[in-house]
C-alpha positions in Angstrom: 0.0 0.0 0.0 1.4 3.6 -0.8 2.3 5.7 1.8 2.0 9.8 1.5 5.9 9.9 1.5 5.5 7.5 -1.6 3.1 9.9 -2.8 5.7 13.1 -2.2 8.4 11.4 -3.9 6.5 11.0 -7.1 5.3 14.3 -7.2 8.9 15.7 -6.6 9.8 13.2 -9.3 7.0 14.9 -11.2 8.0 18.7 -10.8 11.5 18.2 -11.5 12.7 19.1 -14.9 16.5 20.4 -15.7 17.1 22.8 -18.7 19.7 21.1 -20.8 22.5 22.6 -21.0 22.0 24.1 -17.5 21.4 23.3 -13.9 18.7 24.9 -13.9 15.6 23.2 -12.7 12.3 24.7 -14.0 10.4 24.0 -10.4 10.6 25.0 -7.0 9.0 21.9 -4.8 7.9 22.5 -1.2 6.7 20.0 1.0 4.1 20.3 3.9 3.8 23.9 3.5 1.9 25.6 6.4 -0.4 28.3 5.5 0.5 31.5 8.6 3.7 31.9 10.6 4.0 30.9 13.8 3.7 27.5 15.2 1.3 28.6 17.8 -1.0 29.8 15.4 -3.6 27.1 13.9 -2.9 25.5 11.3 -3.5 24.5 7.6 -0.8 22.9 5.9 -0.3 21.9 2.2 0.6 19.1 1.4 2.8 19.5 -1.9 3.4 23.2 -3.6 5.2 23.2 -7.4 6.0 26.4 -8.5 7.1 26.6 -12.0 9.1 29.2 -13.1 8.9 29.2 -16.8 8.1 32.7 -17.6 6.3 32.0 -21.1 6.0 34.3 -23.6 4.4 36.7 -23.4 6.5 37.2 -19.9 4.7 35.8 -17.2 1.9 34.2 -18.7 3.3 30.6 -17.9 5.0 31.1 -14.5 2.2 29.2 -11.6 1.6 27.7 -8.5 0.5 24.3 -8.6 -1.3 23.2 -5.1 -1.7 19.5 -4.6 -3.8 17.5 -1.5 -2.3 13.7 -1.5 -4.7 11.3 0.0 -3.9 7.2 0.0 -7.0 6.4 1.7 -10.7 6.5 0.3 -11.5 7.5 4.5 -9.2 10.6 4.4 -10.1 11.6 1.7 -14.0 11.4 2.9 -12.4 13.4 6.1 -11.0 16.2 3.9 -14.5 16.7 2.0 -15.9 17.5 5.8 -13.1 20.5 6.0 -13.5 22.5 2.5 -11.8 25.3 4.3 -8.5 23.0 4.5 -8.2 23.4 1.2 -9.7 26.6 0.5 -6.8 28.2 2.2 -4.7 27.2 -0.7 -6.9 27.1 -4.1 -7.7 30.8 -3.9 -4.3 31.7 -4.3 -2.9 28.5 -6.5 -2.9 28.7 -10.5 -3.5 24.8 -10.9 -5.6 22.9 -7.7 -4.5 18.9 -7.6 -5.9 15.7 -6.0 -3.2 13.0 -5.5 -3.6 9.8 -5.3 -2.4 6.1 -4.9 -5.7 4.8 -6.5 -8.1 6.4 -8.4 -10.9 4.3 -6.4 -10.5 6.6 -3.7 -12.6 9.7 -4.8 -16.3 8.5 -6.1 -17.4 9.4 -9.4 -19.3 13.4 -8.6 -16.8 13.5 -5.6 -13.9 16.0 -7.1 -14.4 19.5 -6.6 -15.1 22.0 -9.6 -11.8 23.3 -11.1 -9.6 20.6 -9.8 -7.3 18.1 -11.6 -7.0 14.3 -10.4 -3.1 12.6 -10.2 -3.2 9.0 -10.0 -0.3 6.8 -9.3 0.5 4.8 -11.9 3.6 2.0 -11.6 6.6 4.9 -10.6 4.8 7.2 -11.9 1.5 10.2 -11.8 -0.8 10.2 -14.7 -3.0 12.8 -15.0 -6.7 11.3 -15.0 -8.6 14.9 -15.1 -6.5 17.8 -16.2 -6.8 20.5 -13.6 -7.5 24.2 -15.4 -6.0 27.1 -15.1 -6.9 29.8 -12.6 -6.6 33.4 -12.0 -5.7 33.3 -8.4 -5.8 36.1 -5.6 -2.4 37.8 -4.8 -0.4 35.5 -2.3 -0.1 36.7 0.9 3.3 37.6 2.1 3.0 35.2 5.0 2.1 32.4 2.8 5.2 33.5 0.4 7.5 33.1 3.6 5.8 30.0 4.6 6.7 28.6 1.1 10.2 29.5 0.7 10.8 27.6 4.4 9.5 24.6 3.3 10.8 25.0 -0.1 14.5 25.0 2.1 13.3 22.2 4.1 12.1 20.0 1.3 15.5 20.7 -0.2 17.9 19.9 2.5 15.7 16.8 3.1 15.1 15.2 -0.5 18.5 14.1 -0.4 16.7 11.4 2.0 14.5 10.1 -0.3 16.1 10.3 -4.3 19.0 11.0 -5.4 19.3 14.9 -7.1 18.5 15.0 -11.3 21.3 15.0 -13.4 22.7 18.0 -15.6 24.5 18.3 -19.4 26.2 21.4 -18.9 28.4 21.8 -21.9 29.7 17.9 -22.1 28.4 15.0 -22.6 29.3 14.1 -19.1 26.2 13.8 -16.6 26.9 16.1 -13.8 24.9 16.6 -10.7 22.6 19.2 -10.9 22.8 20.6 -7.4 26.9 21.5 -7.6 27.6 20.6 -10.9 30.4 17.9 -10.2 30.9 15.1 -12.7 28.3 12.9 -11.6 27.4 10.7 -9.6 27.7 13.1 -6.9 28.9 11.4 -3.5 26.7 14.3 -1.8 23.8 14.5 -4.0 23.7 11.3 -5.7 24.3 9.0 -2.9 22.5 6.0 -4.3 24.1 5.8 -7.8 27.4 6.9 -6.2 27.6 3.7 -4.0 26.1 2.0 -7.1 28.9 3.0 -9.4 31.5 2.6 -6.7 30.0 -1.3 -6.1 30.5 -1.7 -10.1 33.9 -0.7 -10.2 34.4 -2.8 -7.2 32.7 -5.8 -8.5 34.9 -5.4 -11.8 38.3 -5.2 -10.2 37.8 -8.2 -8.7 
């Protein structure tokens, strides 16, 4: 059964895209992202925020927040109908408003709200089963704008956990990593396929 950290991983996996030629990756991916400062104050709290800084042409036409709600269970996600203002303290302000999850059996046919998109896990990947529309959303809040760059930070130092960083062609045909640029695989970034290439050689020699 799918977990909501196997849900996060496939949506980071999702919102990750590296310019070639660059190390440029075209999305910023915050997990768990609480709506107000302050950890006294009550909370609602995103559960993935993509945003994607393609600018488009004309300039700014393309650039949005995408605001997703990951649910693996048919019962939480019953619980989350019961609570619209969860998640209408992120759809006003969110260019593209996502349901994620593990099985599309888990929201009823007539069950997904107006103006929302449906991700469903598919194998080791998300396939998207309604497209979600775009939306002219209300000016974010400067709270919510600090809110998101901390867990934007957090989700950084912290994917490192889960999957190993993207790789980069800058210039060469060698991959590089694409969070320092090193020849990859990247001992720091790339941990997994580091130790995997390292067994290889290993294996070889012998």
């Amino acid at each position: 059964m799918a977990t909501e950290r196997d849900m996060l991983n496939l949506l980071g996996q999702r919102y990750t895209r590296i310019r070639p030629g660059t190390m440029a990756d075209r999305y910023v991916r915050a997990e768990h992202v609480r709506r107000k400062l302050g950890h006294a104050m009550p909370q609602y709290i995103a559960d993935f925020i993509a945003l994607d800084k393609f600018p488009g042409i004309p300039y700014g036409t393309q650039a949005a927040m995408h605001w997703h709600e990951v649910k693996v269970s048919r019962s939480d996600w019953l619980a989350e109908l019961r609570r619209p203002e969860k998640s209408e303290a992120f759809t006003e302000v969110a260019h593209y408003r996502w349901l994620v999850v593990s099985d599309a059996k888990i929201v009823a046919p007539g069950e997904l709200p107006d103006g929302w998109g449906l991700l469903v896990q598919s194998g080791a990947r998300l396939r998207a089963k309604v497209a979600a529309p775009r939306h002219e959303p209300a000016p974010l809040p400067f709270d919510l704008s600090i809110c998101i760059a901390a867990a934007a930070h957090r989700t950084g130092a912290r994917e490192i956990g889960h999957r190993d960083a993207a790789t980069a062609h800058i210039n060469t045909w060698d991959p590089k990593c694409a969070v320092c640029g090193v020849i990859g695989p990247c001992e720091w970034h790339q941990p997994r396929a580091f130790h995997a290439a390292r067994n290889e050689e290993t294996d070889h020699d012998r």
